[in-house]
ROSE-4610 file (N, C-alpha, C; in Angstrom, 1 decimal, always signed):
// ROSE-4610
residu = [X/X/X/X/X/X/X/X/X/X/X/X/X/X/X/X/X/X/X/X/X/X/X/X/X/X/X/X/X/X/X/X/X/X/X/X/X/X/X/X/X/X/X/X/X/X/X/X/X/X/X/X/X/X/X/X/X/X/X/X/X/X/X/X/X/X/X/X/X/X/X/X/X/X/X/X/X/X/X/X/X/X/X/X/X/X/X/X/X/X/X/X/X/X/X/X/X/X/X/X/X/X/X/X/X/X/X/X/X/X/X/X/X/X/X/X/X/X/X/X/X/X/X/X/X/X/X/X/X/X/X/X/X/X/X/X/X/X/X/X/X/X/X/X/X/X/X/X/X/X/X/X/X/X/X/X/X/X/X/X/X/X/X/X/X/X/X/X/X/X/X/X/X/X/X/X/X/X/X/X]
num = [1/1/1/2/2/2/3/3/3/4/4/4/5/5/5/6/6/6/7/7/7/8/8/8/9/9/9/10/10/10/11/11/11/12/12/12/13/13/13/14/14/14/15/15/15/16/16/16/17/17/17/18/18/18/19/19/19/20/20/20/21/21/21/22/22/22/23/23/23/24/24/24/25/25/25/26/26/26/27/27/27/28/28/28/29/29/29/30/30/30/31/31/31/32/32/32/33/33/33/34/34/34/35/35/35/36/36/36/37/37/37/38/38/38/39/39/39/40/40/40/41/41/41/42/42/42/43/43/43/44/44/44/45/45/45/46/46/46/47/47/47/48/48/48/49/49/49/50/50/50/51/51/51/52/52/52/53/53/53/54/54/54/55/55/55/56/56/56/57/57/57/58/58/58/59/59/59/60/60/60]
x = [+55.4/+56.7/+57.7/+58.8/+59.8/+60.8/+61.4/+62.7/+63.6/+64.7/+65.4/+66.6/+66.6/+67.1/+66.9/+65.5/+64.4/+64.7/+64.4/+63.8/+65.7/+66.5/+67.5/+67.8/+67.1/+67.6/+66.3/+65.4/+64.1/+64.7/+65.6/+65.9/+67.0/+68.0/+69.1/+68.4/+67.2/+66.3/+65.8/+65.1/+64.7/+65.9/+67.1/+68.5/+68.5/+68.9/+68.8/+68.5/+66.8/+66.0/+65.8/+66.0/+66.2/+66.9/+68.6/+68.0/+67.3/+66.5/+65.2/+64.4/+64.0/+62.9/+62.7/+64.4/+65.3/+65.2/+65.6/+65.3/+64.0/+63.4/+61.6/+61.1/+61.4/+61.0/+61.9/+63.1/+63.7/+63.2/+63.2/+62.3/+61.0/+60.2/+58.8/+59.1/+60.6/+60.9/+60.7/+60.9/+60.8/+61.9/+62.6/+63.7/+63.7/+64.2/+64.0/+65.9/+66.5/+67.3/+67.3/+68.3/+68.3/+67.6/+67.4/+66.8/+65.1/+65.1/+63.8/+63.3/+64.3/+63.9/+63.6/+63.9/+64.3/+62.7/+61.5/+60.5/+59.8/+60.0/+59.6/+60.1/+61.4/+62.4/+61.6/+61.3/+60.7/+59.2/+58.4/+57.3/+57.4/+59.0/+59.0/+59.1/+59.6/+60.6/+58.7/+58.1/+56.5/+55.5/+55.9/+55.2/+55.7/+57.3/+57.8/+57.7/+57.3/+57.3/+55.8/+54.7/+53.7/+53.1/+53.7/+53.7/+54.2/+55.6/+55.8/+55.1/+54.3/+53.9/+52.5/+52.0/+51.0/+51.3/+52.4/+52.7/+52.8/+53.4/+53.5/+52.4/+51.5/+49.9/+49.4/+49.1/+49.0/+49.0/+50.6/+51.5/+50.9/+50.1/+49.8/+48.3]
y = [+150.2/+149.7/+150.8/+151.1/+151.8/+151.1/+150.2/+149.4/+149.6/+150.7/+151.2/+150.9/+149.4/+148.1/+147.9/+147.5/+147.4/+148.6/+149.4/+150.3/+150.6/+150.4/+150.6/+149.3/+148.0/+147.2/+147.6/+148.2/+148.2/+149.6/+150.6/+151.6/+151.1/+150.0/+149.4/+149.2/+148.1/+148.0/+148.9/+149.8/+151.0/+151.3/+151.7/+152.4/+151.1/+150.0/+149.4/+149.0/+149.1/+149.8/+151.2/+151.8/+153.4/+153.5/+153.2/+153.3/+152.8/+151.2/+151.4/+152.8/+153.1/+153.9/+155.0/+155.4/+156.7/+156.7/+155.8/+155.0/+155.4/+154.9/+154.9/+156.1/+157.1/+158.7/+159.6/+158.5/+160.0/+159.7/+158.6/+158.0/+158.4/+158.7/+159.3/+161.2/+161.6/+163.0/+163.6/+163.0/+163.5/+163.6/+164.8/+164.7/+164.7/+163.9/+164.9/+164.5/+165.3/+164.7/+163.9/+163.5/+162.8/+164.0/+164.8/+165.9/+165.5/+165.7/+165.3/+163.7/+162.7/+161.3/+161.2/+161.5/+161.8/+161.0/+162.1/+161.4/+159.8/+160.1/+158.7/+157.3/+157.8/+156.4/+156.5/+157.3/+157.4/+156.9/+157.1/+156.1/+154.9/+154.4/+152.9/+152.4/+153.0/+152.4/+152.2/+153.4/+153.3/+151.8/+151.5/+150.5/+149.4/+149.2/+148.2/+147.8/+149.0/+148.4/+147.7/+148.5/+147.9/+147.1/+146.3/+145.2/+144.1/+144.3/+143.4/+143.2/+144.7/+144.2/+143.6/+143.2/+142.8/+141.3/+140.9/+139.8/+138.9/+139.6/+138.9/+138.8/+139.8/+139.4/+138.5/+137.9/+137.0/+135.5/+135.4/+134.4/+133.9/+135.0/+134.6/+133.5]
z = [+147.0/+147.5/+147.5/+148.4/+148.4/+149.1/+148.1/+148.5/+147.1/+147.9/+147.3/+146.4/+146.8/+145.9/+145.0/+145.2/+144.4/+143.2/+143.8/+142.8/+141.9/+141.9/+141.7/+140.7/+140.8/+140.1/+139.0/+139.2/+138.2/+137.4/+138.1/+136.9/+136.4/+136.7/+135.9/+134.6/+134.9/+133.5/+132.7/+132.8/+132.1/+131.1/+132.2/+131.4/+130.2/+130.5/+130.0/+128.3/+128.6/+127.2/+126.8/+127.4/+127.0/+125.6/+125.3/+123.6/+122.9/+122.9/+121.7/+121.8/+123.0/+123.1/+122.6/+123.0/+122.2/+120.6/+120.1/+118.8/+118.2/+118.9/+118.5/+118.9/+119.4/+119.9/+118.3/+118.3/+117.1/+115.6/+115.6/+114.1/+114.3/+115.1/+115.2/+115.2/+115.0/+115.2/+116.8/+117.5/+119.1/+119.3/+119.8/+120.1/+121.6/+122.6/+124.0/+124.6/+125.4/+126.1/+126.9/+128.1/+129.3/+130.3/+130.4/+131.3/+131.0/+129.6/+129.1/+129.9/+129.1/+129.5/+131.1/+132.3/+133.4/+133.9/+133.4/+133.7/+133.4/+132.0/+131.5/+131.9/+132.6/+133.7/+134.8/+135.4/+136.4/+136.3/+135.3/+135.1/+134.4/+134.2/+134.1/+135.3/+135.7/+137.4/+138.1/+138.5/+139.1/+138.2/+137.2/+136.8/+136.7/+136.9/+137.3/+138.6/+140.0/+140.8/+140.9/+140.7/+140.6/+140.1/+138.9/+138.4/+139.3/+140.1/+140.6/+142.1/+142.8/+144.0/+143.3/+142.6/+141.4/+141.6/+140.9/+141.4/+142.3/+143.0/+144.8/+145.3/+145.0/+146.2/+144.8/+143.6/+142.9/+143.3/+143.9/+144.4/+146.0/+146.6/+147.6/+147.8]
């Protein structure tokens, strides 16, 4: 899928939970930035979309 809506309300979410995760990376001693984080949103956003085109052919 590349619907840029889409994918825009699926990185709202990520940002979203992004401090637990931050949370759980610096209590494990990881430190990374938002330059760092950069990817890891971006393979939430790819599995959010994929989950949801997952869904829809499901539904059909």
């Amino acid at each position: 899928m590349n619907n840029p809506e889409m994918n825009m309300k699926f990185m709202q979410i990520a940002m979203k939970h992004l401090p637990e995760g931050k949370k759980f990376l610096d209590e494990k001693g990881i430190e990374l930035n938002m330059e760092d984080l950069q990817p890891m949103l971006e393979l939430l956003v790819n599995v959010m979309s994929e989950a949801y085109e997952l869904g829809k052919e499901e539904t059909k």
